[in-house]
N, C-alpha and C positions, 0 to 999 in steps of 0.2 A: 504494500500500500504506500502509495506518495506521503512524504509528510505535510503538511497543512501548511510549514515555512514557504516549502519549492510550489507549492499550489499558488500561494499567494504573491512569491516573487514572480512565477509564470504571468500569472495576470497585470501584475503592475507594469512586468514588460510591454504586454500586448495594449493596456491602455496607453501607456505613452505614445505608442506606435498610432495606435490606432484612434485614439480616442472615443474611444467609447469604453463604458462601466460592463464589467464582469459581475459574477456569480456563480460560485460552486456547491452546490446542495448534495447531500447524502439523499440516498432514498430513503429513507425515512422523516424526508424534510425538513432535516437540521441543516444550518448554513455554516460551510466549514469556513471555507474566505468570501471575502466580496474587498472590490476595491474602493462601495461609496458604502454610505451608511443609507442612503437615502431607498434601499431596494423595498418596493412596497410589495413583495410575493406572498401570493396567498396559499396557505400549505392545502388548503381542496386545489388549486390548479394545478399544485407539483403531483398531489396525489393522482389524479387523472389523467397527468401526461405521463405518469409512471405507468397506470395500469393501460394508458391504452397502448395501440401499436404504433403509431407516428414514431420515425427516427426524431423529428422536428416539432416545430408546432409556435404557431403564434398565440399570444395569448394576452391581453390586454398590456397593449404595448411592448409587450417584452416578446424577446426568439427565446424558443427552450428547444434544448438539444442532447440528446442520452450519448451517455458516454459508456461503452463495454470493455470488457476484457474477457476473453471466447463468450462472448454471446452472455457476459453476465452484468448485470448494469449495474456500474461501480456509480456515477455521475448524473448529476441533472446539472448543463450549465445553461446559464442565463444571462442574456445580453440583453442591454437596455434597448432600444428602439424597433420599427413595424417596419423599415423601408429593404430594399434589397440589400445595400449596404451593409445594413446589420445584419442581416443572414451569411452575406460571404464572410462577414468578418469572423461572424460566429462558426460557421462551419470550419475556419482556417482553427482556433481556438479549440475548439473542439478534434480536430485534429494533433492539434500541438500535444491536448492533454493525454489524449490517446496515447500516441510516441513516447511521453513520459510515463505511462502504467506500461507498456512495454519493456520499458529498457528498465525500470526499476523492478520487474517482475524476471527478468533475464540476469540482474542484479542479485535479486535474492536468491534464485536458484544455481546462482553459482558461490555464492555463500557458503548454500546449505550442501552443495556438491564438493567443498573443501573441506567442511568440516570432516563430514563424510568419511571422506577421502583418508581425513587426518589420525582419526580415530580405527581407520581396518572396517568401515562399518559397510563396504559396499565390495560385490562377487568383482571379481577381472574382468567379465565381458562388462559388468555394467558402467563399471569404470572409461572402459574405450566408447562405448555405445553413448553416455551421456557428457562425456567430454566433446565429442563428437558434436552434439547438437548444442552442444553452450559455446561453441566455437573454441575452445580450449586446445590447444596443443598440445600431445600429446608426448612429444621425441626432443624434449628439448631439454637443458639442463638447468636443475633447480636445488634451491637448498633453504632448508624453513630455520630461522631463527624464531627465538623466543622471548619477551621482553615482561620480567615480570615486576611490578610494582607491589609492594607491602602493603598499600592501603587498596578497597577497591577503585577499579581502574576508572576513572571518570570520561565523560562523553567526550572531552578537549584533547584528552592522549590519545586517544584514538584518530579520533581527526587530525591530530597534529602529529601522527604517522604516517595517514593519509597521504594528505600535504605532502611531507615530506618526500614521497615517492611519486606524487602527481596523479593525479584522477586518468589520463589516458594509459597509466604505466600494464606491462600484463604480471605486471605484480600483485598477490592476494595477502589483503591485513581481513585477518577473523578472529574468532576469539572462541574457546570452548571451554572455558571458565572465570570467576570475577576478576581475577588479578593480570592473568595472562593476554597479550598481545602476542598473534602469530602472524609472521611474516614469513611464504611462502615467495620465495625472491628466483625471478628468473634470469639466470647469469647469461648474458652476452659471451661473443665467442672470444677467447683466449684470458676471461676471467679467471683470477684463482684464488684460495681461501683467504692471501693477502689483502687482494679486495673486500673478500667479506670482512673481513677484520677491520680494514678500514672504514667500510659501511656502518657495519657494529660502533663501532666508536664514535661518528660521525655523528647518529643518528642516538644515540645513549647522548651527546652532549647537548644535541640539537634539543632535544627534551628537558634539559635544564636540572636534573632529579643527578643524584651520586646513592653509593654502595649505604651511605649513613641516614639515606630514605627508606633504605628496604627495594633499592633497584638492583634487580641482577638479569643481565641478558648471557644468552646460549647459543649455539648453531651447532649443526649436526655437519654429516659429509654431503657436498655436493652429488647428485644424485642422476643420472641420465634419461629416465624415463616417468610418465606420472606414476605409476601405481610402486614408487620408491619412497614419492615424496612419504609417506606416513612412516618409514625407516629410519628418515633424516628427523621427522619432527620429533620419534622414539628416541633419537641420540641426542636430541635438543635437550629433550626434558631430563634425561640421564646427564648431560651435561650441565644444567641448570642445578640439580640436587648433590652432584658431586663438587661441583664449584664451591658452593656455599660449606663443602666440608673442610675440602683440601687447597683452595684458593681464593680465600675470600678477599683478599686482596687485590683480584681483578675485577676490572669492569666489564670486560667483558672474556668467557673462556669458551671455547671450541673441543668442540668431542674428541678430537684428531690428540689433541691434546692432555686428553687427562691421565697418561701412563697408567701406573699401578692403582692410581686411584678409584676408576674404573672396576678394575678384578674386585677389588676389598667393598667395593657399596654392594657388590652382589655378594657377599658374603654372608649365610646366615647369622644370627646375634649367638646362640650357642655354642660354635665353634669357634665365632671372635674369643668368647670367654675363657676358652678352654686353652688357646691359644696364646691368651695374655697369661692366665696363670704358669702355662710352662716359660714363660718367656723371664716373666718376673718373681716366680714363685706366691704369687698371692699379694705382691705389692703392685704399687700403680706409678706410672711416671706425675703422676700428679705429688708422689711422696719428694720428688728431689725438690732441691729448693731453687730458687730463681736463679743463681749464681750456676748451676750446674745444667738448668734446660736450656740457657743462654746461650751456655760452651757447647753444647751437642747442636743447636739450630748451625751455630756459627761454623761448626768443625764439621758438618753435613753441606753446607752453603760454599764452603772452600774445598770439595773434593776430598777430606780427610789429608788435607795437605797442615802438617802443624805448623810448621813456622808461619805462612799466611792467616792462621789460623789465631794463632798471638799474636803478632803486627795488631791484626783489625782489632781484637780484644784489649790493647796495650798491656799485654801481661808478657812474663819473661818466658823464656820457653819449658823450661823447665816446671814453672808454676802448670802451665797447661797437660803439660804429662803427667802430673800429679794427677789434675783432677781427675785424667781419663782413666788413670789405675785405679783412684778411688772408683769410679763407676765398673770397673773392670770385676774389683770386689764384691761389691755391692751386686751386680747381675750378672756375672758371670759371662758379658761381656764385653770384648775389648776393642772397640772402636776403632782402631788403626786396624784393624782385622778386616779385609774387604767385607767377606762374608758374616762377620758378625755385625759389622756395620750395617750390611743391609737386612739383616733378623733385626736389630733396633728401628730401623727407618719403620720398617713396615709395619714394627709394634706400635710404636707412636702415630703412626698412620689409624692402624683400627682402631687404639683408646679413643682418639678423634672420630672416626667413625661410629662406636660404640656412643659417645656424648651424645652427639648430633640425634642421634635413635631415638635416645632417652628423652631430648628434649620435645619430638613429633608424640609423645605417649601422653603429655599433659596439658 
């Protein structure tokens, strides 16, 4: 259905043109726009022109004119004056409104054929067969990001996504929940994920919103075919949820990207458990104190290389081998150890992942 805004900017355009007064009636003889106040219509003539058969019809001075979409009468419009004139005009007007319940009806059904699409909720043929008739492309390459706000999303971000991509674009902005923006983005040829990343970012600032509103945007892999797009939006949203655990410090992170972080969000929570207890014996990295998660961020950020590792820290080198022996004791083990290094990473990884869990439970 047209909103009652573009109804009534439609009309003001055409009065200006034309000069002459408008009116848009529901069948049921409520007046949605008019461009004068002065419209004296009588709801028995609307009623009458509704039930009879006239596409048209004059009626105490005024043209009335039904307006369908397949054979369903969406419209009663009404033009002020009896003479030819006002009929051509009316009939052009009436046309106009037509081509707008068209294109906004071919609008919605491509919508609702993305969300669709987005979700796995439609067969393979159907896919091809109603892409087909919504003029949709089918062989072309695409990749859906995701744009999620904290609060729910209000009507301006969305249109100021819109925007931003341009009403002619064959780019799809939907939505299949209250926070989330989906941007099903069709990459031009020799595009690559650098571009999206620069989109991403582009378009995260264009919005004015940062990480400390509760903004976090995703993107999945570029994808070659439509019935993939719902793949790439799967890795959006997995990359959306793992962001927030193991990089929350971007604004925006990419699936391609999320390494081991990835494996561990699929990780059942009982096996995290099981896992951390042999790692730690029943203690938690939340036991060491700030001086010691510091040295491991820091001594994991420089490659397990120490002496760079003291530099950044100003401490001597020596002081630095201490601590890792001390941790060496304490969990048995030893960080300069490639191998035990990466049993720590990835312990510290799931405690984080385990948190994050705990925090969706309340």
């Amino acid at each position: 259905m047209i909103s009652n805004q573009v109804l009534q900017n439609t009309l003001e355009g055409l009065k200006e043109i034309s000069r002459t007064e408008f009116c848009v009636i529901d069948t049921d003889g409520k007046v949605l726009v008019s461009t004068s106040a002065d419209f004296a219509v009588q709801p028995s003539d609307i009623q009458a022109f509704v039930d009879s058969k006239a596409d048209s019809q004059l009626v105490r001075g005024y043209q009335y004119f039904k307006v369908s979409d397949d054979y369903q009468l969406e419209y009663i419009l009404v033009v002020y004056g009896d003479d030819e004139d006002s009929y051509m005009i009316g009939k052009l007007a009436a046309f106009q409104i037509q081509s707008l319940i068209v294109a906004y009806k071919e609008r919605f059904d491509k919508d609702s054929f993305i969300k669709n699409l987005l979700l796995d909720n439609l067969l393979l043929v159907d896919i091809y067969n109603r892409a087909k008739k919504l003029h949709i492309d089918a062989d072309v390459r695409r990749v859906v990001l995701i744009l999620e706000i904290d609060q729910e999303k209000d009507h301006s971000s969305v249109e100021t996504v819109k925007a931003y991509f341009g009403g002619k674009s064959k780019n799809f902005i939907t939505a299949v929940d209250e926070k989330s923006i989906i941007i099903v983005k069709e990459m031009e040829e020799g595009e690559t994920y650098d571009d999206v990343d620069k989109l991403a970012m582009s378009l995260y600032e264009s919005l004015g919103l940062s990480r400390e509103e509760g903004m976090h945007m995703a993107y999945g892999t570029i994808v070659n075919e439509l019935k993939e797009v719902s793949r790439s939006y799967k890795e959006a949203r997995m990359a959306l949820d793992v962001g927030k655990i193991f990089f929350a410090e971007k604004e925006v992170i990419a699936y391609s990207s999320l390494g081991i972080g990835r494996l561990i969000y699929q990780l059942p929570i009982p096996l995290c458990k099981m896992f951390i207890r042999e790692i730690f014996d029943g203690k938690s990295p939340d036991d060491f104190d700030e001086e010691t998660l510091v040295t491991i961020d820091k001594f994991f950020d420089n490659s397990l290389n120490v002496s760079e590792t003291s530099r950044q820290l100003y401490i001597h080198r020596n002081t630095l081998v201490y601590r890792l022996d001390k941790l060496q004791k304490s969990t048995g083990l030893d960080l300069r150890v490639f191998e035990d290094a990466i049993t720590f990473k990835i312990a510290l990884m799931v405690v984080r992942y385990m948190k994050y869990m705990e925090t969706l439970e309340y």
